[in-house]
N, C-alpha and C positions, 0 to 999 in steps of 0.2 A: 504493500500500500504506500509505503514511502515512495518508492520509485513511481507511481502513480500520480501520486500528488504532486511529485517535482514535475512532473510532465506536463500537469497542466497547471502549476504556478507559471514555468516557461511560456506555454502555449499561452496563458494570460497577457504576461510580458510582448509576446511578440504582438498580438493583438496590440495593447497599449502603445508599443513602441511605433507600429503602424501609423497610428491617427497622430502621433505625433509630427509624423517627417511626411506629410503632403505634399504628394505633386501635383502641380497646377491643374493638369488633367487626370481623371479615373476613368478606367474600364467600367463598359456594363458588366462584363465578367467579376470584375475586381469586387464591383458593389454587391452584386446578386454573391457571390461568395462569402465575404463581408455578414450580409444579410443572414444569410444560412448557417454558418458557423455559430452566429450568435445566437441564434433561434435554437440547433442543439447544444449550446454551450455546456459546461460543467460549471456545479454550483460555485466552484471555485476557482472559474473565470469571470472577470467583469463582462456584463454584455456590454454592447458598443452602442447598439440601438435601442427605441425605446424614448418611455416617459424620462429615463434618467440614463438613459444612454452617452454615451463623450461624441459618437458620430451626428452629427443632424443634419439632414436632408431636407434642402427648401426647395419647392417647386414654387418657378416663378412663374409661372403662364399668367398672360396679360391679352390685351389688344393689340399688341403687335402681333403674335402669333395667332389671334382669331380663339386665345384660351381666357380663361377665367375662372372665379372659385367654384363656381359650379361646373365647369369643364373637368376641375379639380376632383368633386366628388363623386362623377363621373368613372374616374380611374386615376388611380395613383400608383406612383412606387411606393411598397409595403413600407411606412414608418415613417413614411415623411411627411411634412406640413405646407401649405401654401403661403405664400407671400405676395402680393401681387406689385410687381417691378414698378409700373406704373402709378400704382395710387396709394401704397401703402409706407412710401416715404424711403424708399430708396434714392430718391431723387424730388425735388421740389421745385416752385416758381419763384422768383423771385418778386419783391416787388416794382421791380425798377422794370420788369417783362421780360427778365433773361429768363428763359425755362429749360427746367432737369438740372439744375446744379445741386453742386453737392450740401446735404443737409447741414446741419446744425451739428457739432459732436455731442451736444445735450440730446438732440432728437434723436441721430442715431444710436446714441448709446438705449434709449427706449426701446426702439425701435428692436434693435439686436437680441436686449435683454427679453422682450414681449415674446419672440421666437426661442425661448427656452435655451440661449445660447449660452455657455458660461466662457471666460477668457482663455479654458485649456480648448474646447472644442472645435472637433475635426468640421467643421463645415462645408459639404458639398451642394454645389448651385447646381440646379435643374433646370435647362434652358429646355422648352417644344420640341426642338429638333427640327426645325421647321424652313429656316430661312439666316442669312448671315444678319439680320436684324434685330431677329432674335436672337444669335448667338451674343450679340453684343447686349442683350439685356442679363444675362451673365456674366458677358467680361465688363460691365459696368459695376456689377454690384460687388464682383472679388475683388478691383482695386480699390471702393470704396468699405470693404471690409480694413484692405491694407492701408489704404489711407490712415484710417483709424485705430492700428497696431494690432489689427489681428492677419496673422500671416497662415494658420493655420486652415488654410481654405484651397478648394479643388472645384473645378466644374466638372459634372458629368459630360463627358466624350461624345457624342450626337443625343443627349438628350433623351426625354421621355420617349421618343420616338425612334432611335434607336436599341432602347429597353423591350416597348413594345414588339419589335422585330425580330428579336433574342429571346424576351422570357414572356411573350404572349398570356400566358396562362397563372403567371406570377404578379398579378395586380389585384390592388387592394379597391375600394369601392364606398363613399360616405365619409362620417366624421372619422378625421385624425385621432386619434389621443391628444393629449393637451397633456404639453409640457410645462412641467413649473418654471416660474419667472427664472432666469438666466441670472451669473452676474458678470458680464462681460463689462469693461470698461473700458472707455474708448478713449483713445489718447493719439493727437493729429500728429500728422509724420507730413513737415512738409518738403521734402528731399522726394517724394512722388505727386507733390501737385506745382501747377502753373498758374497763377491769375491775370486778368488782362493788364497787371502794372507790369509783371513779368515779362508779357511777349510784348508791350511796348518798348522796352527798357532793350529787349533783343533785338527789333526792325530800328530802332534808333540809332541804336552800336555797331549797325551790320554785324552781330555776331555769329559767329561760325557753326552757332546751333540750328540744327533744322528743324525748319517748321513742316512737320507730316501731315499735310492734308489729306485725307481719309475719305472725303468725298468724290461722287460719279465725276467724270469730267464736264458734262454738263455744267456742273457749279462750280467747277476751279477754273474754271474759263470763264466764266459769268455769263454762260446764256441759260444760267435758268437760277435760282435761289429758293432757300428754306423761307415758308411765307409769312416765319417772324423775323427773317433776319432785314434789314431797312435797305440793304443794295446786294446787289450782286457783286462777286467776285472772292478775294483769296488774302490771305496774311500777306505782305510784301516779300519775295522772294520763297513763298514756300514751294519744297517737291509736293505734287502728287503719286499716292501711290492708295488708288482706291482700294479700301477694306474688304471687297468681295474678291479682290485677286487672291485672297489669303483662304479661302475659302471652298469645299469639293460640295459644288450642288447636285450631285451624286448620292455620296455617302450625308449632306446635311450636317460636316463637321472642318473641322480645321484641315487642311490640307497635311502631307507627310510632313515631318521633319524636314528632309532632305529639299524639299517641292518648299517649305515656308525658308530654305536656308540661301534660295537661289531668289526667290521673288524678293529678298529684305536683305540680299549683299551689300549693297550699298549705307545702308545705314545699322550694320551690325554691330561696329565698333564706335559709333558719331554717338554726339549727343542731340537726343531728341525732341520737341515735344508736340506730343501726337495731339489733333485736333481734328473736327471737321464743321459741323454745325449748333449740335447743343452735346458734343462730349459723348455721344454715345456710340457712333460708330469708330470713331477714335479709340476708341476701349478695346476693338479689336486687335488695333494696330499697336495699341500700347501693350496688349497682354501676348502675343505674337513676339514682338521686340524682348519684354523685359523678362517674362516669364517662360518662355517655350525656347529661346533662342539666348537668352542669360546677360542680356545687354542693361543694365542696373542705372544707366544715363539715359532711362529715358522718364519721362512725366505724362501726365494728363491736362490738358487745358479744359476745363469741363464748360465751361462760358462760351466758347468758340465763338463761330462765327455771328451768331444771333446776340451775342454779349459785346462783341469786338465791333462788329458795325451799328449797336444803338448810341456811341457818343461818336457825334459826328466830327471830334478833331482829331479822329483816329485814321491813319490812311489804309486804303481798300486797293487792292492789284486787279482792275478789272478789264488787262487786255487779254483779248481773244485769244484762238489758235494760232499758231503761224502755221504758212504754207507748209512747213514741214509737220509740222504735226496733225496736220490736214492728209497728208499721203501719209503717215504713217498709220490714220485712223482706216482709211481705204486700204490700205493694205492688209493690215492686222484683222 
């Protein structure tokens, strides 16, 4: 019986030590195993999942994805709880009319605790699977966990809809269990955000940082604009490098490694910071950069373009294509 017990004191430990060392992305496999292990666990393992589990699983399905709480109750992955990305304070308006910036760290820290999170907690985000718009309402809300010094967070790998695909018959259905209040605290880390005194302070210096615009070419050209933002066009001097090239509308998730290490050569080793219109497809490109690819110089502009063009003595880069990038569009 000794030798029994050491086995699964061990087997505990590894468990623990798991939810410790998160990587940015998890397998469906990884999670459905996860799941299972701890559903037969030994009394004298911690389970992971649960009312009091160290793992927590948020499904964020929203209106961008065509999801909702009731999409939610609909079907879930086994243990996890909803949040809804859009309206539940992952992101807010401003009053000035910048919208989707980053909360309050009083708010968030509510916000995080209300979802049953405590400060050790492995936290994995549930994106639809659906579309790279929604991928970025996951990679909005992991850097806005790290913003806030919780680094212990993962997004699931294609989402509810990649689960769906794999464990079909592995979904739960109704209310969640209700996790007791969280006590995570939130503490701002500003070595991962950008504000628009920031990227002032950077088009003024001409400094050597890039400005990653994240947006269609449509809008870094300026023939078309987001319909808060007050003109058309681009930060002065910034690349684009739109967030869906990052992206396999195939599989519904991040592209390989290899495939994300050839499209983001260029700004592997630079410092960055990613933007496009109100911070949320930029999210893609910043967790691509900093977290998939290890590049640690890059930030979030969350304001972008909709924050950057409402004070009009800020300047706006609103020349077209050139003929060269006119034949490169016909060609490509």
């Amino acid at each position: 019986m000794k030798i029994l017990h050491s086995t699964f004191i061990f087997f505990g430990i590894l468990l623990f030590s798991s939810s410790l060392m998160a990587s940015p992305l998890v397998s469906v496999d990884w999670l459905n195993n996860k799941i299972k292990l701890s559903e037969t666990a030994h009394p004298d393992v911690a389970v992971e999942f649960g009312q009091k589990g160290n793992i927590v699983l948020i499904d964020l399905r929203n209106r961008i994805d065509g999801g909702s709480y009731d999409t939610f109750l609909e079907g879930h992955i086994p243990t996890s709880i909803h949040s809804n990305y859009e309206e539940d304070g992952w992101r807010f308006d401003a009053d000035d009319g910048t919208i989707g910036v980053i909360p309050s760290q009083s708010d968030f820290q509510t916000l995080v605790r209300s979802l049953g999170i405590n400060s050790d907690s492995h936290v994995v985000l549930i994106p639809a699977g659906v579309s790279t718009s929604d991928l970025a309402a996951s990679t909005r809300s992991y850097w806005t966990l790290k913003v806030y010094g919780h680094d212990n967070v993962s997004i699931l790998d294609g989402g509810y809809a990649a689960w769906l695909t794999k464990y079909p018959d592995f979904v739960d259905v109704g209310l969640p269990d209700q996790r007791p209040e969280g006590n995570f605290v939130a503490s701002f880390r500003p070595d991962l955000y950008t504000s628009t005194v920031d990227v002032a302070s950077i088009v003024d210096n001409q400094d050597s940082v890039v400005l990653l615009d994240g947006r269609p070419a449509s809008q870094f050209y300026a023939e078309a604009k987001h319909p808060r933002a007050r003109v058309a066009g681009r930060l002065p001097g910034a690349d684009l490098l739109f967030n869906k090239d990052a992206y396999d509308s195939e599989a519904n998730a991040f592209k390989t490694l290899d495939e994300l290490k050839q499209v983001f050569s260029a700004y592997q080793n630079a410092n960055v910071i990613s933007y496009c219109n109100t911070g949320h497809w930029a999210a893609n490109n910043w967790f691509v950069l900093s977290e998939l690819l290890g590049n640690k110089n890059v930030t979030l502009y969350d304001g972008s373009m909709v924050e950057w063009t409402s004070d009009i003595s800020l300047p706006v880069d609103s020349t077209g294509r050139s003929n060269m990038d006119k034949i490169k569009g016909i060609i490509g």
